[in-house]
VEXTIRO-692555 format. One record per residue (C-alpha): x, y, z; residue in one letter; residue number from 1. Coordinates in nm, 2 decimals. Layout:
! VEXTIRO-692555
NODE      u      v      w r   k
NODE      X      Y      Z A NUM
...
END
This chain:
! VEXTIRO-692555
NODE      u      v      w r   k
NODE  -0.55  -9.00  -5.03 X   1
NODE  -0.80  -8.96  -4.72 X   2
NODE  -0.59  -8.99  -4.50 X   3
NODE  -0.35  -8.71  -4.62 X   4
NODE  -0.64  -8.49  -4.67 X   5
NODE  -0.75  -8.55  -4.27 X   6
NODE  -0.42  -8.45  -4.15 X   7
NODE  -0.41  -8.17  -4.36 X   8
NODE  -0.73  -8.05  -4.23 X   9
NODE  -0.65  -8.13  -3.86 X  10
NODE  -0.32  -7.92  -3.87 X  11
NODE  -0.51  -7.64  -4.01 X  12
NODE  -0.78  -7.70  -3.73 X  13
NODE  -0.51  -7.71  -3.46 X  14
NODE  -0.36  -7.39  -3.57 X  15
NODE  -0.64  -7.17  -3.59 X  16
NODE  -0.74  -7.36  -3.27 X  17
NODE  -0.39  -7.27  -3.09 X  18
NODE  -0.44  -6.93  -3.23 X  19
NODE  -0.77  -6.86  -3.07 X  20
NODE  -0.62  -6.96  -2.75 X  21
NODE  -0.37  -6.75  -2.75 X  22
NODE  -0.59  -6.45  -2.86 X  23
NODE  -0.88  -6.57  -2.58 X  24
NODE  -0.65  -6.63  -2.30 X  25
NODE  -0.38  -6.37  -2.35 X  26
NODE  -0.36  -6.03  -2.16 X  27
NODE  -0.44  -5.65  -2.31 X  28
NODE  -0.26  -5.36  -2.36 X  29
NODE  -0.42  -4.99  -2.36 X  30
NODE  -0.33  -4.61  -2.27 X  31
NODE  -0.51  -4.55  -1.90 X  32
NODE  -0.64  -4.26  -2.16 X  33
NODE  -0.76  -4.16  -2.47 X  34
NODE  -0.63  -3.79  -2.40 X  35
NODE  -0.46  -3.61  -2.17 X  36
NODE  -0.31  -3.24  -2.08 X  37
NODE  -0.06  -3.08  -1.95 X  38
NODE   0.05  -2.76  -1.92 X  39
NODE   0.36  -2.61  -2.08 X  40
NODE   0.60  -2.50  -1.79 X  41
NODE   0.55  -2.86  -1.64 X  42
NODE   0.90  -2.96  -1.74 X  43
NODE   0.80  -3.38  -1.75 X  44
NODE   0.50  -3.54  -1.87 X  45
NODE   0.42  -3.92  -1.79 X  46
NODE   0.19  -4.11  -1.94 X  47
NODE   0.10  -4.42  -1.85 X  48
NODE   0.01  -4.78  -2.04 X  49
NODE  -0.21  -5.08  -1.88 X  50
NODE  -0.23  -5.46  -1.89 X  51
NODE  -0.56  -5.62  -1.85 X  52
NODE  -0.69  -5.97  -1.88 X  53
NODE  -0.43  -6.31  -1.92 X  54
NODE  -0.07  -6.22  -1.76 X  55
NODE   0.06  -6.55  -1.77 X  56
NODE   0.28  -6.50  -2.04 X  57
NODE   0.56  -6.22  -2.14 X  58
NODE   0.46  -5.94  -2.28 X  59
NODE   0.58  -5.61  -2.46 X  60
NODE   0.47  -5.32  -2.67 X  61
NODE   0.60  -4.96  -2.85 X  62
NODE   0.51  -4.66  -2.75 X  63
NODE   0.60  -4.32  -3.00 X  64
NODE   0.49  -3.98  -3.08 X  65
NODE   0.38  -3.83  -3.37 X  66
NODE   0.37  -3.43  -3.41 X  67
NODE   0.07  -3.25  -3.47 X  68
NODE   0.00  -2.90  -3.36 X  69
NODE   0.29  -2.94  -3.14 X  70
NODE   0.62  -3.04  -3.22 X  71
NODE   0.92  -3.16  -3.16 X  72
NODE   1.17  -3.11  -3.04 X  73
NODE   0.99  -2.69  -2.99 X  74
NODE   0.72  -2.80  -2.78 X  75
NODE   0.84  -3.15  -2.64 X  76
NODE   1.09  -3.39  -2.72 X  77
NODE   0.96  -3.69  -2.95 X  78
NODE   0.97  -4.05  -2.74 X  79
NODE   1.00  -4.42  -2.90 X  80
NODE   1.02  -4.65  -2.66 X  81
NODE   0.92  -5.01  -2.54 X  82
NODE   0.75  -5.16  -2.22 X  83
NODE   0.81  -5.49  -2.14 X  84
NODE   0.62  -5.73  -1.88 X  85
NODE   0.76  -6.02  -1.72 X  86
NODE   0.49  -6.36  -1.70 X  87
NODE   0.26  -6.27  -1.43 X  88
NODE   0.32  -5.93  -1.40 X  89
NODE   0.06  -5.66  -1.48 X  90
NODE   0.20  -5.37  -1.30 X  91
NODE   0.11  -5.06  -1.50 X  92
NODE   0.43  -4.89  -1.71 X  93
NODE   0.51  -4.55  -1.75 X  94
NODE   0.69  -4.34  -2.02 X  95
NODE   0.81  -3.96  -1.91 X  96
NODE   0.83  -3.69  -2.18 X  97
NODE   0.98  -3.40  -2.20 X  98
NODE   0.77  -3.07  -2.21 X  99
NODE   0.95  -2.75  -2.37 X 100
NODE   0.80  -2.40  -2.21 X 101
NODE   0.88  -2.18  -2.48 X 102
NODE   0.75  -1.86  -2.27 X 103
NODE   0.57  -1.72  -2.59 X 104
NODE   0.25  -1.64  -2.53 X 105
NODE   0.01  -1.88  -2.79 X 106
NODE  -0.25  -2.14  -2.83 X 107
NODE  -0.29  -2.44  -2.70 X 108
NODE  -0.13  -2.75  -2.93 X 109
NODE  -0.14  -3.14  -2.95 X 110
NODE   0.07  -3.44  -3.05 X 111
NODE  -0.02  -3.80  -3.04 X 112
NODE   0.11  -4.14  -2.87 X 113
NODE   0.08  -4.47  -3.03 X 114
NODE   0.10  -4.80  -2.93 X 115
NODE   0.23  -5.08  -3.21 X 116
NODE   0.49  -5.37  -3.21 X 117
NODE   0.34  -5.55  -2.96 X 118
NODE   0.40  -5.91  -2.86 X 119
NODE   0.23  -6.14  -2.65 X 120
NODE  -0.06  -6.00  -2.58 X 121
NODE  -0.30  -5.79  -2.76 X 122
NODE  -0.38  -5.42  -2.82 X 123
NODE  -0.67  -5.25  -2.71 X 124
NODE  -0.92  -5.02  -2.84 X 125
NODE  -0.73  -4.71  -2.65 X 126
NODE  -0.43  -4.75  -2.85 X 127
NODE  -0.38  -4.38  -2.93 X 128
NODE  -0.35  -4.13  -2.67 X 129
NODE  -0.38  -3.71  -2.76 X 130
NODE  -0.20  -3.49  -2.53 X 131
NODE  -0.27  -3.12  -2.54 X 132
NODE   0.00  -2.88  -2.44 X 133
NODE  -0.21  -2.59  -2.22 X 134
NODE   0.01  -2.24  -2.27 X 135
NODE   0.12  -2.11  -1.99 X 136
NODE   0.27  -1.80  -1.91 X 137
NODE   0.39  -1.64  -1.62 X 138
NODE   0.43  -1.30  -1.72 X 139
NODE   0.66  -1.03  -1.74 X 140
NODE   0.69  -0.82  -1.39 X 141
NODE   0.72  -0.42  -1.45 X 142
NODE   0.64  -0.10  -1.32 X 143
NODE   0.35   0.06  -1.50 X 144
NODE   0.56   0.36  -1.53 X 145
NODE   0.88   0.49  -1.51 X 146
NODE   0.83   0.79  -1.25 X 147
NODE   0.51   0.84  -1.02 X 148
NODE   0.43   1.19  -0.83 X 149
NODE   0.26   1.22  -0.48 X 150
NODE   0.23   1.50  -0.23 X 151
NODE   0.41   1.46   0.10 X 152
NODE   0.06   1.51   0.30 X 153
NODE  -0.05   1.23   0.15 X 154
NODE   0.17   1.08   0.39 X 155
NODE   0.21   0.77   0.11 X 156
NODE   0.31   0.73  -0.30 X 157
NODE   0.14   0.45  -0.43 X 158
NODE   0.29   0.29  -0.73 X 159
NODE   0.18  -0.01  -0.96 X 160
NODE   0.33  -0.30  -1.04 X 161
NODE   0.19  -0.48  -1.37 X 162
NODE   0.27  -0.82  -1.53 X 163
NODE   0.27  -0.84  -1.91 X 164
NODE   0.24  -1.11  -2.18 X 165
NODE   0.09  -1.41  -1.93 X 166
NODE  -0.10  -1.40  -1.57 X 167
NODE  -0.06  -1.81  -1.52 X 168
NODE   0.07  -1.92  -1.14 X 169
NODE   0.14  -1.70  -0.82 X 170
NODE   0.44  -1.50  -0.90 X 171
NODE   0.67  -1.20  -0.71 X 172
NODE   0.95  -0.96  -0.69 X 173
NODE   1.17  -0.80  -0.46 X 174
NODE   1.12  -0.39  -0.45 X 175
NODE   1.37  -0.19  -0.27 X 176
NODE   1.49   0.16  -0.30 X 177
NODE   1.76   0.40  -0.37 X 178
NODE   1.80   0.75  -0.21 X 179
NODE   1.79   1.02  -0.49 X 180
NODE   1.72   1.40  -0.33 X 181
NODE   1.47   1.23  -0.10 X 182
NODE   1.66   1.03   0.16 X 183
NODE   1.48   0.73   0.31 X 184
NODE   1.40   0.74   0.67 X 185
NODE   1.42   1.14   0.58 X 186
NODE   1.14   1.17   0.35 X 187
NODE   1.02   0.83   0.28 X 188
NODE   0.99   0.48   0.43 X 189
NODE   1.14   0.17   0.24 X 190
NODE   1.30  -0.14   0.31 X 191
NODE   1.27  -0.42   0.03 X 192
NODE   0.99  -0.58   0.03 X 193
NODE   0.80  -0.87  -0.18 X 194
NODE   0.54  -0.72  -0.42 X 195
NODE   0.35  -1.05  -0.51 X 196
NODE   0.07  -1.15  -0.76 X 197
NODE  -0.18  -1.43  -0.77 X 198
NODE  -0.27  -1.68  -0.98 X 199
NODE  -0.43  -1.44  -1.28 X 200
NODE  -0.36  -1.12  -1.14 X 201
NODE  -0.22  -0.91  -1.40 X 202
NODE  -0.12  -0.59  -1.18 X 203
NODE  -0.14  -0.47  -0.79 X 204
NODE  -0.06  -0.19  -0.62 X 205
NODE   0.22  -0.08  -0.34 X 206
NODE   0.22   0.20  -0.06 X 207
NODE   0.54   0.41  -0.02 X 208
NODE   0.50   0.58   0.34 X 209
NODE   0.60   0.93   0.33 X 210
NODE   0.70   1.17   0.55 X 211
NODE   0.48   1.51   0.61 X 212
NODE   0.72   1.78   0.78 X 213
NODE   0.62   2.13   0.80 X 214
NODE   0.98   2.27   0.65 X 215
NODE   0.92   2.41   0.31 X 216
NODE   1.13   2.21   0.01 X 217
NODE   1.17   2.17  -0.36 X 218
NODE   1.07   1.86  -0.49 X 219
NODE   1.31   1.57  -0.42 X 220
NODE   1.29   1.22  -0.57 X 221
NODE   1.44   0.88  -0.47 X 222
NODE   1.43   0.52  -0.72 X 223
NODE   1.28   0.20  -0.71 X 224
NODE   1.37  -0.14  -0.86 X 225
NODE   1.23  -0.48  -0.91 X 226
NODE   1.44  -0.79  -0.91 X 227
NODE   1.40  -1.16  -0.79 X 228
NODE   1.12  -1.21  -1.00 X 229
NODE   0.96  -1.59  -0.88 X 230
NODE   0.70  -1.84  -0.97 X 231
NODE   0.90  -1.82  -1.36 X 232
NODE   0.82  -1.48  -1.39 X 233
NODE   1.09  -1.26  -1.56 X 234
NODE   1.13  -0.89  -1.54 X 235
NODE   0.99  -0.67  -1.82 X 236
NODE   1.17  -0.37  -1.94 X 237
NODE   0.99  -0.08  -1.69 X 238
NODE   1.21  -0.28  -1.38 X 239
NODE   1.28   0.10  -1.27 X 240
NODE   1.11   0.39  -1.16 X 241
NODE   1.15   0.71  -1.01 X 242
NODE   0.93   0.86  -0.72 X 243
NODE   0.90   1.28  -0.72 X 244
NODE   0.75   1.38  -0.41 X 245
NODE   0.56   1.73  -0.42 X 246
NODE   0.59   2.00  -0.11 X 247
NODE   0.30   2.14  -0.02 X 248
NODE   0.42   2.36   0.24 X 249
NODE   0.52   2.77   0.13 X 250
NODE   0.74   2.91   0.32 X 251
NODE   1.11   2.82   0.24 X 252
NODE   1.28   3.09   0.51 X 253
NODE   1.35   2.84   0.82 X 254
NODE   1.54   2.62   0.57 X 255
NODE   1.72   2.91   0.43 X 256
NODE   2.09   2.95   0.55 X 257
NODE   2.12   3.30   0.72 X 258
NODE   2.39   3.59   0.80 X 259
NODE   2.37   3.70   1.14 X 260
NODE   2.49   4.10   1.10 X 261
NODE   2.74   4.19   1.40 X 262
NODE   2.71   4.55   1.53 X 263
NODE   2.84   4.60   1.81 X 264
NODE   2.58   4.74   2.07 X 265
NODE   2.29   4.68   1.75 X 266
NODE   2.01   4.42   1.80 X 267
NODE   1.96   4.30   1.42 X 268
NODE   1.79   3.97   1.30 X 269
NODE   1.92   3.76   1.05 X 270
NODE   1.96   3.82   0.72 X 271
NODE   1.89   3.53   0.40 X 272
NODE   2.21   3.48   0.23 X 273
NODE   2.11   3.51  -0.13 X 274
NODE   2.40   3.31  -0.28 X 275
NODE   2.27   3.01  -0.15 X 276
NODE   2.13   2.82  -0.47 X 277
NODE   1.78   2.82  -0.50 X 278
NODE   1.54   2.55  -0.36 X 279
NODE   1.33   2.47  -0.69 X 280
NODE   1.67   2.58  -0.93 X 281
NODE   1.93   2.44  -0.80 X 282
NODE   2.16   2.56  -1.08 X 283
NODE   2.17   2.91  -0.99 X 284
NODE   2.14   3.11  -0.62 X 285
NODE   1.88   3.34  -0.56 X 286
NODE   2.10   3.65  -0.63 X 287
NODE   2.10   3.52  -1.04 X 288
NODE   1.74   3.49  -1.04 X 289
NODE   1.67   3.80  -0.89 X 290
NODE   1.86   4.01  -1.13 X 291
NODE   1.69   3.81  -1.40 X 292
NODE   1.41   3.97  -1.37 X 293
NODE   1.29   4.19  -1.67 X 294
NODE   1.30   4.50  -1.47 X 295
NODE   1.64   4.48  -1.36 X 296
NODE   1.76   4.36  -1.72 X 297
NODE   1.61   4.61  -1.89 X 298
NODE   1.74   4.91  -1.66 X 299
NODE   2.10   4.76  -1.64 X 300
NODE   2.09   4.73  -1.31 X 301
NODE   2.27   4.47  -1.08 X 302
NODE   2.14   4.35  -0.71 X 303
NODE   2.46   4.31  -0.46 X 304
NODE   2.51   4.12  -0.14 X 305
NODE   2.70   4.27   0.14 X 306
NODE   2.86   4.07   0.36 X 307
NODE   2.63   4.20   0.62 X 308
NODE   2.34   4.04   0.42 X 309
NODE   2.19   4.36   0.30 X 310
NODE   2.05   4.43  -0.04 X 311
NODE   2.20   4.67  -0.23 X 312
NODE   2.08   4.81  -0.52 X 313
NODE   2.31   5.09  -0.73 X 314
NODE   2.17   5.33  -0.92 X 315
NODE   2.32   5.63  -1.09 X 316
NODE   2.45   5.79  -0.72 X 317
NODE   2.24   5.65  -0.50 X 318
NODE   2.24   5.31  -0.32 X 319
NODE   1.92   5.15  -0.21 X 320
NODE   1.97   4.87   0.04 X 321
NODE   1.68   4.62   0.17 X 322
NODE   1.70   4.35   0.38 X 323
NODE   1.59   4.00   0.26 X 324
NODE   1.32   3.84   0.52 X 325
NODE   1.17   3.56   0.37 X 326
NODE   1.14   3.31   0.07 X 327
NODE   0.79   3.15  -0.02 X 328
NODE   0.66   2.91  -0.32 X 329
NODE   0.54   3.09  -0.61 X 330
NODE   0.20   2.90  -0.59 X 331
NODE   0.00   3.20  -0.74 X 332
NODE   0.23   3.17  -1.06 X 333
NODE   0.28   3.54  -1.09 X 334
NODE   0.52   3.64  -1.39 X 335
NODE   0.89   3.72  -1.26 X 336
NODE   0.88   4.09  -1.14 X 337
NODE   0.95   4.37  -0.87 X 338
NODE   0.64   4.47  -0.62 X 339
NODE   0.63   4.76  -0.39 X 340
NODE   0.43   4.66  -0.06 X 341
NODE   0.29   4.89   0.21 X 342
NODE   0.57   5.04   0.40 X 343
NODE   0.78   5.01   0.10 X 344
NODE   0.83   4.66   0.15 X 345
NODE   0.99   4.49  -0.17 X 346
NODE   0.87   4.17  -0.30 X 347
NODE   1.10   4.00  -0.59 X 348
NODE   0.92   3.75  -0.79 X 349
NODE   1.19   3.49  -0.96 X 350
NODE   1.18   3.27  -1.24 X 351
NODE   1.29   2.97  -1.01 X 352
NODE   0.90   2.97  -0.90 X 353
NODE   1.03   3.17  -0.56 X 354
NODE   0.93   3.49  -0.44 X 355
NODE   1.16   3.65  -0.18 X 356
NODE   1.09   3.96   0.04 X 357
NODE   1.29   4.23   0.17 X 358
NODE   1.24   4.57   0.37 X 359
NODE   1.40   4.86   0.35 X 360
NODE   1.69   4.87   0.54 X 361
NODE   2.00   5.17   0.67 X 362
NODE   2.32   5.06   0.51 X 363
NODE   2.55   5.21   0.80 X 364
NODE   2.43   5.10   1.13 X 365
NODE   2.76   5.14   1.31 X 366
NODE   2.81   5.49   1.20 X 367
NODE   2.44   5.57   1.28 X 368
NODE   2.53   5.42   1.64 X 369
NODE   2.86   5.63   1.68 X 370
NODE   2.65   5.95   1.59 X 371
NODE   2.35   5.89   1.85 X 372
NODE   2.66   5.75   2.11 X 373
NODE   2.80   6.09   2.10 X 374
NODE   2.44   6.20   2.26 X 375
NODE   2.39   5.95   2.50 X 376
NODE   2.15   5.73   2.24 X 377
NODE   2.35   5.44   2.24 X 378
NODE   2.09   5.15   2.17 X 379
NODE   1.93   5.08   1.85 X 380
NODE   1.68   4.76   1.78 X 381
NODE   1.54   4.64   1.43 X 382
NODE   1.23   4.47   1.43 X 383
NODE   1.13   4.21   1.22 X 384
NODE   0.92   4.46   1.08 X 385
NODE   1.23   4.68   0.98 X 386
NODE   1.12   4.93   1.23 X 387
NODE   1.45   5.07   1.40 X 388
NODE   1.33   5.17   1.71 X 389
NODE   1.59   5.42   1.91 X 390
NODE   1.59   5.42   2.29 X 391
NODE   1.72   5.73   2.49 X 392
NODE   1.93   5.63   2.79 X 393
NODE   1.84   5.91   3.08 X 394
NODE   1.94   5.72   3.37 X 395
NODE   1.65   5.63   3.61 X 396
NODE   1.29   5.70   3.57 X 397
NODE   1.16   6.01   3.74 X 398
NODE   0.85   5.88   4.05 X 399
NODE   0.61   6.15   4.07 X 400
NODE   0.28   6.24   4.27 X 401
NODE  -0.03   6.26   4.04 X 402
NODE  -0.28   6.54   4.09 X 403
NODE  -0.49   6.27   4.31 X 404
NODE  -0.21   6.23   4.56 X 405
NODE  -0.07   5.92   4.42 X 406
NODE   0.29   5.81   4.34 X 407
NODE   0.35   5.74   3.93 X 408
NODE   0.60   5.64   3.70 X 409
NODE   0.61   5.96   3.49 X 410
NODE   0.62   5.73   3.18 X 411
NODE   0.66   6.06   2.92 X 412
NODE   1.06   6.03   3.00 X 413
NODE   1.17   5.70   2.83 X 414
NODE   1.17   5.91   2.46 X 415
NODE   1.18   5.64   2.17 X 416
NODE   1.20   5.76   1.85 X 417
NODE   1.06   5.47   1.55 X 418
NODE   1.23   5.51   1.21 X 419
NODE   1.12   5.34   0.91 X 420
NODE   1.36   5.33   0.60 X 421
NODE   1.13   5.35   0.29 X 422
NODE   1.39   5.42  -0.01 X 423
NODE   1.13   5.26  -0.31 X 424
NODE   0.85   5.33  -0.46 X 425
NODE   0.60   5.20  -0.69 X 426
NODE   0.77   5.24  -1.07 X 427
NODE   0.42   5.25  -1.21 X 428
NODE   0.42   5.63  -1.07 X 429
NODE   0.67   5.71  -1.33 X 430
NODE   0.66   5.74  -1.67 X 431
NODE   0.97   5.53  -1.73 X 432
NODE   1.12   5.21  -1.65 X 433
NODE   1.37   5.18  -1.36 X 434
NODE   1.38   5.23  -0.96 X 435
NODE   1.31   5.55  -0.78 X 436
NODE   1.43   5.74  -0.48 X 437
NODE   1.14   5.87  -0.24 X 438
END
């Protein structure tokens, strides 16, 4: 009976004996970390799991996920999985996880790892492992706006370019251009070029070079767009814009198309053709602004273009002809009207935002040139000024002695007559509406 109970006892010894052994002499398992982060547009995640002490023996352990504030498979895809050592080896063992970027701008969230199952060897007090999922978000690219303004002598347009809803990583995009009524190398200066953002920049800026010329025009505009957006940056909805670009300059007349009158023995400048379309409204010529205006609507009149390029004005049976001379920007913003200028000089102010002028003008200068022929006058010269300046033709100057003995031109014999034609006056004179003969 003593005996029994001494071998009894000695197997129980010997097994709580071998057990301590194996406990004191075999090897430990742990996370290198109690927590770790990573941030969402990482793609891959690996974590890794240590063996300390005893690696004589084989070895192996689980390793699994458990959602918390993340989870799966939105935020990362879940992981069970088991590491196994060889005797004698203690080389550390990975595990790689999937990380989702779901490119919604949001909090930072967590899951767990766990280790359990293990065989072996033990596990060690870092047997759970939190890893925090960092947001990040690389932002939308855009314009700021869909159309920007700047003055040709400002020599540039500056435009912005913004990134929306995340300013995580370096990012870029490609701007180029498309010609619109501005025409690149014309009016502006653009080849595509990288607009780029740093890491936390949420908007930049980018210089258009422009082009300052001194030839009056309406306002022309060209397009911009973004595309190849990098650093996983996507395009936001403003990935267009359009650029107006403001002329400062006045005068319109050297871009004006012209009629060049031909009389034959007649020196006569140019005439503006008035059925060009307007500069600043493109939809109707200069001729259908003009006889817009109130005062020629309201006396049922209608302005005519010659061939010639003179004005000509109807009313009742007279004719009243000017000749138009130059186009300028409206900058004053004077209401759409008639004015009479010294010298009867006619200044028309459209509703296109144009004023043109004219001067009187002779409607027949080939008849007026057979007439003065027929007396030996046979050269006529307009000025700019609409002065028509008549030269007699008496052959030779006369050479003459002066009272003191000396020779002189006798300058009295070249006879030049100067004729202004003044047909309008100021309506304001009269006590109705309409245009009046001088």
């Amino acid at each position: 009976m003593r005996n029994t109970k001494l071998k009894i006892i000695s197997k129980i010894l010997f097994s709580y004996l071998l057990a301590m052994s194996t406990y004191l002499f075999a090897g430990e398992l742990n996370f290198s970390a109690s927590t770790t982060s990573v941030a969402e547009n990482a793609a891959t995640l690996t974590i890794s799991v240590v063996r300390t002490g005893d690696a004589s023996g084989t070895a192996s352990v689980s390793v699994a996920s458990a959602d918390g504030t993340a989870s799966s498979p939105t935020d990362y895809t879940a992981v069970t999985s088991t590491l196994n050592w060889a005797a004698g080896n203690s080389d550390t063992k990975t595990v790689d996880i999937s990380i989702k970027d779901n490119e919604v701008v949001g909090n930072n969230k967590s899951f767990s790892l766990r280790l359990s199952s293990v065989t072996g060897d033990t596990i060690g007090l870092t047997s759970v492992q939190t890893v925090t999922i960092t947001d990040f978000e690389e932002g939308k690219i855009q314009f700021s706006n869909t159309s920007y303004k700047a003055s040709e002598e400002q020599l540039v347009a500056t435009v912005t370019v913004t990134r929306s809803d995340g300013s995580n990583g370096a990012v870029s995009a490609t701007i180029a251009s498309s010609d619109g009524t501005a025409k690149s190398g014309d009016d502006f200066f653009l080849s595509p070029s990288v607009v780029s953002l740093g890491d936390g920049l949420s908007q930049t800026t980018y210089d258009i070079a422009l082009k300052n010329d001194s030839a009056a025009e309406s306002t022309e505009s060209f397009s911009l767009t973004l595309s190849a957006p990098t650093g996983g940056a996507s395009l936001g909805t403003v990935a267009e814009a359009t650029v107006e670009i403001f002329d400062v300059d006045v005068d319109f007349t050297s871009s004006a198309s012209k009629i060049t009158p031909t009389n034959a023995s007649v020196t006569e400048p140019s005439v503006i053709d008035l059925s060009q379309n307007s500069i600043m409204t493109p939809s109707k010529s200069y001729l259908q602004l003009m006889n817009e205006i109130p005062l020629i609507v309201t006396s049922n009149l209608s302005m005519l273009q010659s061939s010639d390029g003179l004005l000509q004005i109807p009313f009742g049976s007279d004719r009243y002809y000017l000749r138009p001379i130059s186009i300028t920007r409206n900058i004053s913003g004077v209401l759409p009207g008639i004015l009479i200028k010294g010298s009867g000089n006619v200044r028309f102010i459209v509703a296109g935002g144009q004023i043109i002028d004219a001067y009187p003008a002779v409607a027949s200068l080939s008849t007026l040139q057979t007439e003065l022929a027929k007396i030996s006058i046979p050269e006529i010269v307009i000025t700019e000024q609409g002065n028509i300046s008549i030269q007699a033709d008496q052959g030779l100057p006369k050479i003459e002695r002066g009272e003191d003995g000396q020779l002189a031109i006798n300058n009295d014999y070249f006879n030049r007559w100067h004729l202004k034609p003044s047909p309008l006056v100021m309506a304001s004179q009269y006590l109705g509406t309409g245009l009046y003969l001088t």
